[in-house]
N, C-alpha and C positions, 0 to 999 in steps of 0.2 A: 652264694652271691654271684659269683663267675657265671651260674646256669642262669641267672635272672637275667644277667647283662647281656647274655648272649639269645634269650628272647626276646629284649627289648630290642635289643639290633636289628632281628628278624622282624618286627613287628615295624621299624620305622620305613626298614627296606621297602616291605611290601605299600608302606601308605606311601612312601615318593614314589615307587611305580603306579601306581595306580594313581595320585593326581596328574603324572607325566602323559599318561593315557588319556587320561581325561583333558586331558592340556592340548592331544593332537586329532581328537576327535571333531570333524566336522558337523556344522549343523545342518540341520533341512535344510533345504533353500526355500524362500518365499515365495518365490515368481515359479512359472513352470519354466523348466528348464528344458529349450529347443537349439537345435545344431543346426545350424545353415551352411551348406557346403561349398568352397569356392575352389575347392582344389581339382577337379575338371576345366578349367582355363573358360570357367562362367564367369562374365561382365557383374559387378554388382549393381548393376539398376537396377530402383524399386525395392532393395532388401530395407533401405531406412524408411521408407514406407508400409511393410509390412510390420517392423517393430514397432512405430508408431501405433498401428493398428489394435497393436496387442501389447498394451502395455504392462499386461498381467503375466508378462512370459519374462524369463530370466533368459537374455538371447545370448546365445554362443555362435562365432563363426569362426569355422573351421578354412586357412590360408596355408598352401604352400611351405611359403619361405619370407623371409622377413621383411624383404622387399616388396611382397605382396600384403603383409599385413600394413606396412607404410604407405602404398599406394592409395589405400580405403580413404574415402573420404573422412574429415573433421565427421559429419553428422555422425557416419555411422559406426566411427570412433566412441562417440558419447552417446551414445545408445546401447551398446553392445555391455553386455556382465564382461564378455571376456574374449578376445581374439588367441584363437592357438592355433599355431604354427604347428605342421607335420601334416599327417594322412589317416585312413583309417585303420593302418595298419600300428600308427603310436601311439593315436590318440587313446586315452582311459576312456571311454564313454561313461563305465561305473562311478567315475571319480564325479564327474558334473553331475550326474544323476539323470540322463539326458534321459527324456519322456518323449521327443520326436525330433526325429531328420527331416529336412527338407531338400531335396537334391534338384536342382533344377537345370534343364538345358544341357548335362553333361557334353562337355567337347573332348572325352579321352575315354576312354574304355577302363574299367575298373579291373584290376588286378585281382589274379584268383583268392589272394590274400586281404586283399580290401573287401571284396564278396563275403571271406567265411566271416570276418568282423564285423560285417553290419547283421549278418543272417546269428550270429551268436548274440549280437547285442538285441536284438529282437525278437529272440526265443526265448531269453530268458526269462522273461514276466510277461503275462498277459497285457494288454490294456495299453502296448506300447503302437505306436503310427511311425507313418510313415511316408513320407508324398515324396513319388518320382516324376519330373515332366519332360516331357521331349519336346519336338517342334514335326514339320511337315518333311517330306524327302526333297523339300527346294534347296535347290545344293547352293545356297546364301554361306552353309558354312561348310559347302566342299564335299559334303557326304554324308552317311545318316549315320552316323556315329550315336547320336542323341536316342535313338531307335533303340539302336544293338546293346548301348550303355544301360538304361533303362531295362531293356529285356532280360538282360544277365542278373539284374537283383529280383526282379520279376519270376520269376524260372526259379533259382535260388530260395525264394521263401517261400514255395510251394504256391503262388496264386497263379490264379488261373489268367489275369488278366495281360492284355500284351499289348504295344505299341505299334500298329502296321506302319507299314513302309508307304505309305500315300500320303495326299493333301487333301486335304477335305475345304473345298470351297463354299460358299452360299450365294448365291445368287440373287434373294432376297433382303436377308439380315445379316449387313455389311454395311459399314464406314468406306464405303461411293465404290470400294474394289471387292470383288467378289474374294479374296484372298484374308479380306481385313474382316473375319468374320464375328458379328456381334451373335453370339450363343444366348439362346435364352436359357434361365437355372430353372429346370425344372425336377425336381428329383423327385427318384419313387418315393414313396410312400413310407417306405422303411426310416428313411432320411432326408424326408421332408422339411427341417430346421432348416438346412443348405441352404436352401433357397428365401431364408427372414430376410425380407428390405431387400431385395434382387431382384430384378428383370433380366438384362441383358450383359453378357460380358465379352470384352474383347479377347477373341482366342486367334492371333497374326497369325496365317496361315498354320494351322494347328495336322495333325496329324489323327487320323481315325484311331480309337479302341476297340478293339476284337479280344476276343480270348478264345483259349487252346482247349478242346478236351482231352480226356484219359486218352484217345488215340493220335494225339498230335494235331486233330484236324482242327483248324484256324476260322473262325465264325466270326459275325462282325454283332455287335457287342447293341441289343436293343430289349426293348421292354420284354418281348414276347420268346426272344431267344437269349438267355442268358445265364451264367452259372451259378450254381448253389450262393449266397450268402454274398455275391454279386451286384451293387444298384447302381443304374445310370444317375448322373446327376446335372450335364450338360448337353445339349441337343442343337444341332441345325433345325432352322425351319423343313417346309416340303422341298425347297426348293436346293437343299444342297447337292454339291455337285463330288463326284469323285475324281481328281487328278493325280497324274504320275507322274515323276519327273526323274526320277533317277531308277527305271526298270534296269533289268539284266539286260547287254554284261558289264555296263558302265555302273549298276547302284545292283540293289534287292527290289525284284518283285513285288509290290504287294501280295500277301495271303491269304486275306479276307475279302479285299477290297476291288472292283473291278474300274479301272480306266473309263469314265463317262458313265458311270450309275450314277442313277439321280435318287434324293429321298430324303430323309431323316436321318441325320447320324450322329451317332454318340462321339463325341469330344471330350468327355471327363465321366468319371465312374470310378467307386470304390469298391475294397473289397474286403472282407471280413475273413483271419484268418486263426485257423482253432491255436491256442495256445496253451499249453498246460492247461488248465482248467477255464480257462477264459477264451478274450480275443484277440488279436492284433490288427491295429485299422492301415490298410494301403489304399493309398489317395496316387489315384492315374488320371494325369490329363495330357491332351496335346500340345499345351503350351505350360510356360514356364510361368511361376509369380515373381521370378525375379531374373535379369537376363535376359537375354535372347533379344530379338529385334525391337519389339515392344511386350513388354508384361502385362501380367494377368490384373498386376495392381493398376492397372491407368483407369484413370476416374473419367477423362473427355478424350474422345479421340476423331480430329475431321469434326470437330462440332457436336457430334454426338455424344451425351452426359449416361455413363456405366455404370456399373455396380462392380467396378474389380476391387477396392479399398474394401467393402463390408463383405463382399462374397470373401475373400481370402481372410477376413476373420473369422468368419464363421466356420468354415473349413478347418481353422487351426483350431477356435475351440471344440467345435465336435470332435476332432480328431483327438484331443487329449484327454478328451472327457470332461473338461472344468465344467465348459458349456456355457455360463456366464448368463446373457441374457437370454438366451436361444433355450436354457429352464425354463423361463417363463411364457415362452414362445410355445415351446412344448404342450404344457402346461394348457394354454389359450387350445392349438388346436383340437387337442382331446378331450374338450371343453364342449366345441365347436360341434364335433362329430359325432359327440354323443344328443348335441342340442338338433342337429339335423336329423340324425336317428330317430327322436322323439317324435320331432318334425314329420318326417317322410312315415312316420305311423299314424298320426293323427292326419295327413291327408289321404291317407289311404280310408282309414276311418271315417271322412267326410265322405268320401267318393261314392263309399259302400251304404250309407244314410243314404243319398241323393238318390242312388240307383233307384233303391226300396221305396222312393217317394214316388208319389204320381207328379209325374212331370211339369214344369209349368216355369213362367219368369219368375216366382218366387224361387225356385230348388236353385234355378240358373244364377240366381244371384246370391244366394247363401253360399254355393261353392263358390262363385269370383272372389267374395268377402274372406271367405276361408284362407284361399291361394293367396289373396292380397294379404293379408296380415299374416302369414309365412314367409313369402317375400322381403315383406318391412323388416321382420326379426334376422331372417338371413344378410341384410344388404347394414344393417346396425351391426352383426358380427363382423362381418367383413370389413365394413370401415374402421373396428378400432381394432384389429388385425392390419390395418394398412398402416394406422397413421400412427401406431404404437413407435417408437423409437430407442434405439439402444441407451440403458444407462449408462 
């Protein structure tokens, strides 16, 4: 009798351990879970704007000290899953289950210990993002801090991609100051989604993208010259300009970028990085989506109506993979390109009949008819490509 009781003891032990387990296990979370960073002494302008944006995201921002969680506005108070107090040296990031950082504008240099926490929490599984912004070398905040900050996680995760030390002007596509540059989104091809319902975005004196090769050497970052698994995604007109403003021995040199070159230049560009068996997405731009002197989010700026509220959602969902309506965007282009493939054979096909015919206004006007009713089917895709809108 004694051995039975003293089974049964062992058998209830184990079952209150294990509902007590059960009792402190956390669930999935719903919403995707993003960390936005304020502990580099970033403004929060514009972050209640982006949560808005994404309302599919479970947001966490990460403050200082409690003083600074106090500060935060009411909105983005009641927006927020969760405000936590500390660094990235206390924060759990495993515990939120965090799927992407957002670091924007840094005004303080990241500690070697803040570096190895973000580069471990980003190693660890594939599929994890990650967006750093800086600004321009206009010493608005004293130095290029935001440059060197950004660079140091840059470097750190193995990408190739880097922040130079310039300003990238335009001189065309600009809100009345060549500083106040409106970028158009034009992404390659790889990541073509970026660009759904975009034209033009406000990048306030933004700072050129370059990247590093295997020999250290600094190249300025465009379609035709750029690294493995690397795609631009934002671009000045022809008309941008390159400025300096804090060279040696008062600032850093530019190292890709030359004082008064004029052209095309990349402002935003991602990068693809191997991860265990997968990827990791880093998102580099010259300016900030939230912070800095004006953000990425501003919808009108000087009169002129942007695309920074939907460009900075779609950024978030490509970058986490949910994707959301930018699937079906997807979806549509591949649609598209297989419909124009078709297209661009069957005029060729026409071309090759006509040649073969004896010449005359009849041949000339079966191809015009041809060409037209290709046209009509292209300028029908493209209109409900335009006027499609996000669910």
């Amino acid at each position: 009798m004694r051995k039975e009781l003293q089974i049964a003891i062992v058998l209830l032990t184990v079952t209150v351990l294990i509902l007590q387990t059960s009792l402190v296990v956390e669930p999935a979370p719903v919403g995707i879970p993003i960390l936005i960073d304020l502990t580099h002494a970033q403004p929060s302008s514009g972050i209640d704007i982006i949560m808005r944006m994404v309302p599919e995201a479970q947001w966490y921002i990460l403050v200082k000290t409690e003083e600074d969680k106090e500060a935060l506005s009411p909105m983005i108070k009641s927006l927020a899953h969760g405000i936590i107090v500390g660094d990235f040296t206390t924060v759990d990031l495993g515990k939120y289950r965090i799927e992407m950082i957002i670091i924007g504008q840094p005004q303080a240099l990241f500690t070697p210990d803040e570096v190895a926490a973000i580069v471990a929490w980003f190693t660890k599984y594939p599929n994890r993002a990650i967006w750093v912004a800086a600004d321009s070398d206009y010493p608005a905040q004293g130095s290029e801090t935001a440059q060197q900050a950004v660079n140091m996680i840059l470097e750190a995760l193995g990408a190739s991609l880097r922040l130079d030390y310039v300003s990238i002007e335009d001189h065309e596509s600009n809100a009345l100051k060549p500083y106040r540059v409106l970028a158009f989104i034009k992404p390659d091809p790889e990541v073509s989604v970026l660009g759904y319902a975009c034209e033009r975005v406000l990048f306030h004196g933004p700072g050129g993208i370059s990247w590093v090769d295997e020999a250290g050497t600094w190249h300025k970052l465009t379609r035709e010259n750029k690294p493995k698994n690397a795609y631009v995604v934002a671009i000045t007109s022809s008309k941008g300009l390159v400025a300096e403003h804090q060279a040696e021995p008062k600032g850093i040199t530019g190292k890709a970028y030359t004082p008064g070159e004029e052209g095309v230049f990349t402002v935003m560009a991602v990068e693809l990085i191997e991860v265990k068996k997968g990827y990791g997405r880093v998102i580099v731009s010259g300016e900030s989506p939230y912070g800095g002197y004006q953000p990425l989010t501003t919808w009108m700026y000087y009169g002129f109506r942007i695309s920074g509220p939907q460009f900075v959602r779609n950024v978030i969902l490509w970058a986490t993979g949910y994707m959301g309506e930018l699937r079906a965007v997807e979806t549509i282009m591949s649609a598209v390109d297989e419909k124009l493939a078709t297209m661009r054979g069957e005029l060729e096909k026409v071309k090759r009949e006509v040649s073969a015919t004896v010449g005359g206004i009849s041949s000339v006007a079966y191809l015009g008819t041809g060409i037209g009713v290709i046209a009509l089917i292209v300028g029908i895709l493209a209109l409900i490509m335009a006027t499609r809108k996000p669910k």
